[in-house]
C-alpha positions in Angstrom: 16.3 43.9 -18.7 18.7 43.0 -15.8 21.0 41.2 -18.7 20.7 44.6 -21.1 22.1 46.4 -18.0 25.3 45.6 -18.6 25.2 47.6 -21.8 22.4 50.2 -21.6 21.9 52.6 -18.6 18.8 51.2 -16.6 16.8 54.8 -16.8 16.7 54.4 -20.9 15.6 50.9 -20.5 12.9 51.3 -18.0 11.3 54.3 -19.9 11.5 52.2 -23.3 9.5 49.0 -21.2 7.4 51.8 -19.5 8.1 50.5 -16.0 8.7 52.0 -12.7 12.5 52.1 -10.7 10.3 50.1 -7.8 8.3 47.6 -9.8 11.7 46.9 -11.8 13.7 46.0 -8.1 10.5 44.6 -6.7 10.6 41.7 -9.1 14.1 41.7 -9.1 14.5 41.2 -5.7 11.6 38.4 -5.6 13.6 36.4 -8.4 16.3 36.7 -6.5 14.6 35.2 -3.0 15.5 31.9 -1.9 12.9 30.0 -1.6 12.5 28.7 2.1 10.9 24.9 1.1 13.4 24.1 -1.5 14.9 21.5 0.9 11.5 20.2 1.9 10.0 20.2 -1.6 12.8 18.1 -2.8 12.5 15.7 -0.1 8.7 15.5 -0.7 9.5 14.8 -4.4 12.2 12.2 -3.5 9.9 10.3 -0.8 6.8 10.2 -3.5 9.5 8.8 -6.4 10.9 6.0 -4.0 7.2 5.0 -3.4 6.2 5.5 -7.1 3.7 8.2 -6.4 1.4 5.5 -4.2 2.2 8.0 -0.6 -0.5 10.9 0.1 0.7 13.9 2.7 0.2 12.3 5.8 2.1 9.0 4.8 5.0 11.6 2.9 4.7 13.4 6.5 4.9 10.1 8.3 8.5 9.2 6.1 9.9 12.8 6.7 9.4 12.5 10.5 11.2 9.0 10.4 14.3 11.0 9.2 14.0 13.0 12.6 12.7 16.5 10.5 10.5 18.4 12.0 7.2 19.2 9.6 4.1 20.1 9.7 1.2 18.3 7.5 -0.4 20.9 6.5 2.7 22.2 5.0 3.4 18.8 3.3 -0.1 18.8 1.8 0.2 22.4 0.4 3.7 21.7 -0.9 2.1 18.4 -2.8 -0.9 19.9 -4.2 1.8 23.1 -5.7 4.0 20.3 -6.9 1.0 18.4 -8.5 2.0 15.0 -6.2 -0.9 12.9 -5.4 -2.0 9.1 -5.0 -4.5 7.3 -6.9 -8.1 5.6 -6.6 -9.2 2.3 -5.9 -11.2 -0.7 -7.9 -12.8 -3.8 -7.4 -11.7 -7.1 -6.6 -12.1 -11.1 -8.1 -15.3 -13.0 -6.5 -14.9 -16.4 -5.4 -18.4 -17.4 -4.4 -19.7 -20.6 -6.9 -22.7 -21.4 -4.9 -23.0 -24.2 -1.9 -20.0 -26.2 -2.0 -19.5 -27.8 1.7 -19.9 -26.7 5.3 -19.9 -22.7 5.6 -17.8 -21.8 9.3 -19.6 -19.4 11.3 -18.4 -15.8 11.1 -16.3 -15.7 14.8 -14.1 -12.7 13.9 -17.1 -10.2 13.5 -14.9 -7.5 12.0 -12.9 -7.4 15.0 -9.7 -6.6 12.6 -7.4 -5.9 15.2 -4.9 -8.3 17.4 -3.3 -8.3 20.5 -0.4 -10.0 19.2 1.0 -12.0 15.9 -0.1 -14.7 14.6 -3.5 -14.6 16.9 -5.5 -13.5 13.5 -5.2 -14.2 10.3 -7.6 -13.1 6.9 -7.2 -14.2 3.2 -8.5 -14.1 -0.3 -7.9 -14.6 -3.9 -8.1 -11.7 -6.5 -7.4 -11.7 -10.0 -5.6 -9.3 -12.4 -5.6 -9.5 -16.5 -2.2 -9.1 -18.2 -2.6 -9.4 -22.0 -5.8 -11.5 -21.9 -4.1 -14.0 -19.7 -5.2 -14.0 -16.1 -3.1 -14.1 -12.6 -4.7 -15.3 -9.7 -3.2 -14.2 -6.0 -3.7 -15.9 -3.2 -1.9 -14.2 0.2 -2.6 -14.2 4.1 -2.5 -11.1 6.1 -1.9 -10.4 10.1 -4.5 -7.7 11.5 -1.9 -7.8 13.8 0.4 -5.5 12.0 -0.7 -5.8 8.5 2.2 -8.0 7.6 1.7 -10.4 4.4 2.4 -14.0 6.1 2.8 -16.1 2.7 1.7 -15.6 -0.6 0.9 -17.6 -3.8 0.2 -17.4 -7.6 -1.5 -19.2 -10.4 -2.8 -18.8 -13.4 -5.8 -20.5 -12.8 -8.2 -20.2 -9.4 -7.9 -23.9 -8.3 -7.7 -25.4 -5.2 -3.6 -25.9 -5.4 -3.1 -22.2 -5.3 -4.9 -21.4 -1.6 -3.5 -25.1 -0.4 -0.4 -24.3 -1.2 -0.5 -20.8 0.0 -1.8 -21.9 3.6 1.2 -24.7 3.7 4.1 -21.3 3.5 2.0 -19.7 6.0 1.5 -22.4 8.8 5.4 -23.2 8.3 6.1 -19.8 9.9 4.1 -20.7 12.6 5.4 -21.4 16.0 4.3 -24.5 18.7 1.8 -22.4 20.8 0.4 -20.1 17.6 -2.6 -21.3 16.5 -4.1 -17.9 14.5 -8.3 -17.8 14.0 -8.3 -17.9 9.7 -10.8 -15.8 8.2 -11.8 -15.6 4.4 -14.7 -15.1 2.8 -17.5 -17.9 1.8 -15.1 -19.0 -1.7 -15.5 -22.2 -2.9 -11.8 -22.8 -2.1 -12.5 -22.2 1.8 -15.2 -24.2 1.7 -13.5 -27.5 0.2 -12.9 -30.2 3.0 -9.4 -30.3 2.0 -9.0 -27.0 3.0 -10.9 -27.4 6.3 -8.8 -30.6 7.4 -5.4 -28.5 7.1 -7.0 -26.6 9.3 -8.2 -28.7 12.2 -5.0 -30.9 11.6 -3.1 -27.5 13.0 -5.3 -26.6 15.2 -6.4 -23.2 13.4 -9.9 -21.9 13.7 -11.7 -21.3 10.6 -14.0 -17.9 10.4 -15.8 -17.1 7.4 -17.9 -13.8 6.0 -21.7 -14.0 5.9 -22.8 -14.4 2.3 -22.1 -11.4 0.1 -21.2 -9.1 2.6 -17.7 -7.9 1.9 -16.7 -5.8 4.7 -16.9 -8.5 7.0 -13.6 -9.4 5.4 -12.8 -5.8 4.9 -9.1 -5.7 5.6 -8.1 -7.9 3.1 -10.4 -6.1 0.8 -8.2 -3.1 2.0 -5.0 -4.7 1.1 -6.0 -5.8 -2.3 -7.4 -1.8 -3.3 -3.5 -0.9 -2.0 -1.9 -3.7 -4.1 -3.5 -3.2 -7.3 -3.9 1.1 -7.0 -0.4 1.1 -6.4 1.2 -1.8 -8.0 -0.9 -3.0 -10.9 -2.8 0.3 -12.1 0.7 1.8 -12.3 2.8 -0.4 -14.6 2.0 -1.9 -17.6 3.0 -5.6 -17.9 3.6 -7.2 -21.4 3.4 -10.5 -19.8 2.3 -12.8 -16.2 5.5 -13.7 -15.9 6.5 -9.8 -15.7 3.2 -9.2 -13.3 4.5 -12.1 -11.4 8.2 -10.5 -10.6 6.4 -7.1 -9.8 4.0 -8.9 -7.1 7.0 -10.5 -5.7 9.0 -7.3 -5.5 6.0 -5.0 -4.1 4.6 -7.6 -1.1 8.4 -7.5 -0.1 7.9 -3.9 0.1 4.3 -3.5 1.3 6.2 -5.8 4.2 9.3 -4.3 5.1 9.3 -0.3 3.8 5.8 0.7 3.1 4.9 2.8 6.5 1.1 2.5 7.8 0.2 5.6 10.1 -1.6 3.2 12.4 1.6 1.1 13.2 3.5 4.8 14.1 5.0 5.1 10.8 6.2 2.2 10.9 6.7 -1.1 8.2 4.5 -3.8 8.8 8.3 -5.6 9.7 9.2 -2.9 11.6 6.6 -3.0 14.1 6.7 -6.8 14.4 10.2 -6.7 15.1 10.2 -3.6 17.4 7.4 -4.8 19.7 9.5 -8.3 19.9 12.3 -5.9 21.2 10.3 -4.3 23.6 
């Protein structure tokens, strides 16, 4: 109707549609509004995209305030649920447990998963993905200091080679006077002698889970939900080699850009570097 003004007089046109003068500016002037969260629902849209979808409200909140914007959560979460934005769900995880193998270490972190400082505690595990009928194993270390991925392997296969060689990246980053308690769960890998000598050779103290009980490692169990919900589930990878590349790409960012509400919106880097600044 507002384009057929501009050849018809508006009191013909509005008793044709049957509607009133007010009803016709009413929605005229509503069209016409600007909306007031245009800038913030495009920032919300660009923050989700950046993180390929994996951020909820308060970690799209948490990102907004890094920019030095002012916003509320609630606003953020009724913007995202208008927009359709949301994050996804969580599965379940590889199981390394093959029986008695060698000496089980008792469990001295008690799921104490926080630390004073870096490199003081230290957890780990292997899970496994399936690309194509081919399987990837991945093998990392994690700070419950600030969340931070110390060193990371893969393998196609779960053998011993992948969690050695894993454990000899992380203890190079070690300095003199760290000497991190190592907790994992009661794998057969863990439990290998091997394994145990690197340990006691660095002077590292070896913690494991009680027998099937998985939240006594439950950070690491936290880590691999995040890793697969947001890396795996979301691509699909013709190949390893492709999952490989992606794994690679995503700890880097899990380490240095994803922000963790606990660590103040701040990167698992981030914090590590801004408490050594302190």
């Amino acid at each position: 109707m507002q384009e057929l003004r501009q050849q018809y007089p508006l009191a013909g046109l509005l008793a044709f549609a049957k509607l009133a003068r007010s009803t016709f500016y009413y929605q005229l002037k509503a069209r016409q509004a600007v909306d007031k969260h245009q800038q913030l629902k495009d920032i919300i849209r660009s923050v989700f995209a950046r993180h390929k979808g994996c951020y909820g409200y308060r970690r799209v909140t948490a990102a907004i305030r890094q920019t030095g914007k002012t916003v509320n959560h609630k606003t953020v979460q009724r913007l995202m649920s208008m927009l359709g934005l949301k994050s996804l769900v969580r599965p379940k995880k590889y199981r390394s447990f093959k029986g008695e193998i060698g000496h089980a270490a008792p469990n001295a972190l008690q799921r104490k998963f926080t630390a004073g400082r870096a490199n003081q505690k230290w957890v780990t595990d292997v899970t496994e993905f399936n690309v194509a009928g081919e399987k990837l194993y991945l093998s990392p270390i994690l700070d419950l200091y600030n969340g931070e991925i110390v060193a990371f392997e893969t393998a196609r296969r779960p053998a011993f080679g992948l969690v050695s060689s894993m454990l000899k990246k992380a203890l190079r980053k070690l300095g003199p006077d760290d000497n991190p308690m190592l907790h994992s769960d009661q794998g057969w890998q863990y439990l290998m002698p091997a394994y145990q000598r690197i340990l006691r050779e660095r002077g590292l103290a070896q913690s494991m889970s009680r027998k099937g009980n998985c939240l006594d490692n439950a950070a690491m169990e936290s880590f691999f939900a995040v890793l697969k919900s947001e890396c795996f589930h979301l691509n699909k990878f013709a190949s390893v080699d492709a999952l490989q590349a992606e794994l690679t790409r995503y700890i880097h960012y899990y380490n240095h850009d994803r922000i963790k509400l606990k660590l103040k919106g701040l990167s698992p880097v981030q914090y590590r570097t801004q408490a050594l600044a302190a």
